[in-house]
N, C-alpha and C positions, 0 to 999 in steps of 0.2 A: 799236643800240637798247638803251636802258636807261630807268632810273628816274631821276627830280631825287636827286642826292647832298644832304647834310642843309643843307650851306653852301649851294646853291643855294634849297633851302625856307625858308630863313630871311632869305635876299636877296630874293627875293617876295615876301613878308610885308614887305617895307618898303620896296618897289619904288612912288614917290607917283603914278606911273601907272597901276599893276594893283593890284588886289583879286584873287588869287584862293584857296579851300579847297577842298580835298577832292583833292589833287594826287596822294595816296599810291599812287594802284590805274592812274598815268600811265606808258606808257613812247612813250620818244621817240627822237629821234634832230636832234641840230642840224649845221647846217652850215657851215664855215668857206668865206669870203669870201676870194676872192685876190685877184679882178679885176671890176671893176663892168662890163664890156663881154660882156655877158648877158642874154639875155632876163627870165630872172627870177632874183631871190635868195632863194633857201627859206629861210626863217628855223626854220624845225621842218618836223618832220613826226613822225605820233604814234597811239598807240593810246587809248581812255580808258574804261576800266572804271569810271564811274560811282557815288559811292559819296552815302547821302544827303546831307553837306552840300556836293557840288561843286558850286561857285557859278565863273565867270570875269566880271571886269569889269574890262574896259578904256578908257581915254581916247580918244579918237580921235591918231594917229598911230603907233602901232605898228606892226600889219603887217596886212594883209587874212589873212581866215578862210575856208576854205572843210571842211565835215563832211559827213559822211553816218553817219546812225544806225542800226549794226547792229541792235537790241535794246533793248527799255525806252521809255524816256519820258521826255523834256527841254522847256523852256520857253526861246522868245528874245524878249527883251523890247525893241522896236523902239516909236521915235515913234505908229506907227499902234497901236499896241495888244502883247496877251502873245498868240505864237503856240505854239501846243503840237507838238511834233515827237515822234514816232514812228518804228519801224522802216521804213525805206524812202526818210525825209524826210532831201533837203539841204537845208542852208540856208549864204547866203555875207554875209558883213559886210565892205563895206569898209572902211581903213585909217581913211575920213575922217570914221566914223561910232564913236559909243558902241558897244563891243561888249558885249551881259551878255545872258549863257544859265547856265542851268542844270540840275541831274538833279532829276527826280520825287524824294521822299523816300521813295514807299512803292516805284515802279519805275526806280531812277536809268538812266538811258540806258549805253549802252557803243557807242561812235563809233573812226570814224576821220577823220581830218584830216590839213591841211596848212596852215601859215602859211608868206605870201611879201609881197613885193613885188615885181612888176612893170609896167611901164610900158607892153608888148605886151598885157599883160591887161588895163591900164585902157583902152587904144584898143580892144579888144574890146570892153568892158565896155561903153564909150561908146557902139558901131555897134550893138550890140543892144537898148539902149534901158536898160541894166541900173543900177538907180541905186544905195545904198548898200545895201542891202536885199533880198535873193532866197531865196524860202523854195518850195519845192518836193516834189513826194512822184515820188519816182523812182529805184525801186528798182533799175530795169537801170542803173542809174550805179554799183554797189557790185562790179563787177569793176574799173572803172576808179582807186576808189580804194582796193581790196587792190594796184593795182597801182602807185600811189602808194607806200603803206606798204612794199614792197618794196624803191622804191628808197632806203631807208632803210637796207637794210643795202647798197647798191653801195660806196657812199665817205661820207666826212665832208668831202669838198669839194664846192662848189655845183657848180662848171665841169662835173661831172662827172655830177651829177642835172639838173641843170639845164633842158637843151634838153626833155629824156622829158618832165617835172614840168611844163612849160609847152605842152606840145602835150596832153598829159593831162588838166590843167588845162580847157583851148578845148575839149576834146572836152563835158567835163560842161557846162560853161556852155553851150554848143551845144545839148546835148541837152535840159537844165533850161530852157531860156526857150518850150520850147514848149509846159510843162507848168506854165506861174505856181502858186503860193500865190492863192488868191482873196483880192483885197482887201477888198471889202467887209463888214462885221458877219454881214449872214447868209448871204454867202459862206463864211468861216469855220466859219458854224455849221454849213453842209450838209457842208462836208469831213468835220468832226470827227462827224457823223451818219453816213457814209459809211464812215469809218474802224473804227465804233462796231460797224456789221453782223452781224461775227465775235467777236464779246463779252456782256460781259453790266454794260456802259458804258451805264450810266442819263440823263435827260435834264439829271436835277439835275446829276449829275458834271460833268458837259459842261457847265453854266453853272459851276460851282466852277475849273473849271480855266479858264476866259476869263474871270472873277474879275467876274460880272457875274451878277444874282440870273434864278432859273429864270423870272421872271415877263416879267421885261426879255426873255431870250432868248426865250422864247414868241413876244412879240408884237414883237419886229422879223422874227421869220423868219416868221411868217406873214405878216406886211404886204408881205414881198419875195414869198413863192412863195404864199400864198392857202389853205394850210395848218399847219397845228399840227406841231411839230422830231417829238411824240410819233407822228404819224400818217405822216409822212413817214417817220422809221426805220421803222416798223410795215411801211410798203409796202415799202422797201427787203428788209427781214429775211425777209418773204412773194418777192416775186421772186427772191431766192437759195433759197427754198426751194424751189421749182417746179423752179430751173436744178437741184438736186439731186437731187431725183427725177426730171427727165430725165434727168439725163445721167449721175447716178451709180447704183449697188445698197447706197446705204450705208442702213442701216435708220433709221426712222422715228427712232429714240430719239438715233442718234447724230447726226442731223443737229437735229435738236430742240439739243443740248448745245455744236453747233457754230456754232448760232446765236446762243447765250447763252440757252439755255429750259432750266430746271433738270429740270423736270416736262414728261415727253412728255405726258401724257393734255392740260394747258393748254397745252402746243404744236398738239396735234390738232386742240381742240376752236375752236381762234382760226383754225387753219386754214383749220378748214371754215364758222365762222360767215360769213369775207372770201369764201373761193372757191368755197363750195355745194359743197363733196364736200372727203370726207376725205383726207389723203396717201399714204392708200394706191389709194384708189377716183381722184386722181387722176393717181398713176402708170400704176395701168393703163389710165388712160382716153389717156395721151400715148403709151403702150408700143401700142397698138390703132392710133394715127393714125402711127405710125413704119412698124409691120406693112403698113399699107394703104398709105401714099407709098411703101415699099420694091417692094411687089406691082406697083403700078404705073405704080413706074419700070421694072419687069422685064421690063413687058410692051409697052415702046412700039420 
């Protein structure tokens, strides 16, 4: 595992298939080829500490891409539209597609990956329905590829990462197709609503970053779900706060600031205009219905 040596950074830079910057904060590890009688031939595998100008842009035939995003915030820009990836989100480009992603400027992403080619993973690819294109939020996949990046320090021969790196591989793709990327526009926009919960990610942001004005996102998301992106977070941010006064003892203020509510008092007072009692009046009104289902299970 190491870094691009300077020859290798300046051989990229004038590589007329690749575009890519921001490579400095990269470590990798490539793989020498002995014998093509292999399920798959890893072409890298890698770490990437994200820095603002890391941009990647590829021609189609190089090698398919497969990441997952510890940290931060990257963008994949596919035919259907720009997808915004976050901690937790894979996403895979095959070989036969543009590849171009990049890190957020103000929170550059930090990933791990693998590029390969194989022809086992394309008849996978194929029986699953999987086209050049798979973007996914699927965090229990990130044991699977620290354990990728592993085998990065076994050997510098494929023969020998190989066989792991491709059963490794089919396990995420297995587990990713059952949790798609939503295609649609205001699909997208409920993810990136969804994602937003635990923040204090405005609804403007959230059009700025699908590069598409707040008025436009407005009214295709409610034309799909029959309410306003504002109204729908609102509910969401209210039903984690209920699950947190149930089921946690974290005080009022802190769950207010984990919601993204800078000021408890207008955390409170929104609370209670939606749910008719305040967060504490409806703690204890859930802590009184837990007391009484407990008594009552006690007693049968």
């Amino acid at each position: 595992m190491r870094k691009y040596t300077k020859d290798e950074m300046q051989k990229l830079k004038t590589l007329p298939t690749q575009h890519l910057t921001g490579l400095h904060n990269e470590m990798l590890s490539f793989f020498k080829v002995n014998t093509e009688k292999v399920p798959m031939m890893v072409e890298s595998i890698g770490l990437t500490e994200g820095t603002a100008n890391y941009s990647v842009y590829r021609t189609p035939g190089n090698a398919s891409i497969l990441e997952y995003v510890l940290s931060g915030k990257g963008y994949v820009y596919t035919d259907a539209g720009v997808y915004t990836v976050r901690e937790g989100d894979v996403y895979f480009l095959r070989e036969e597609t543009i590849q171009h992603y990049a890190a957020d400027a103000k929170e550059p992403y930090t990933k791990l990956w693998i590029n390969f080619n194989s022809t086992v993973i394309d008849a996978a690819l194929d029986s699953l329905g999987i086209g050049n294109v798979m973007i996914a939020h699927a965090p229990d996949c990130r044991h699977d590829f620290e354990k990728l990046y592993s085998l990065a320090n076994l050997s510098p021969n494929n023969e020998d990462v190989c066989c792991e790196a491709t059963l490794t591989v089919l396990k995420i793709l297995f587990s990713v197709t059952k949790i798609r990327r939503p295609e649609t526009f205001a699909e997208r926009v409920r993810a990136e609503l969804d994602a937003a919960v635990y923040s204090t990610v405005s609804i403007g942001e959230i059009a700025v970053n699908l590069f598409v004005s707040r008025q436009h996102l407005t009214r295709e998301f409610k034309k799909a779900f029959g309410e306003s992106p504002y109204h729908y977070l609102l509910s969401q941010k209210l039903d984690a706060a209920k699950g947190l006064l149930k089921q946690t003892n974290l005080s009022v203020k802190v769950i207010a600031i984990r919601l993204g509510f800078s000021d408890e008092n207008y955390f409170s007072n929104l609370f209670k205009s939606k749910i008719k009692m305040s967060p504490t009046q409806y703690r204890k009104a859930e802590n009184m219905i837990n007391q009484t289902n407990n008594m009552n299970g006690g007693g049968v």
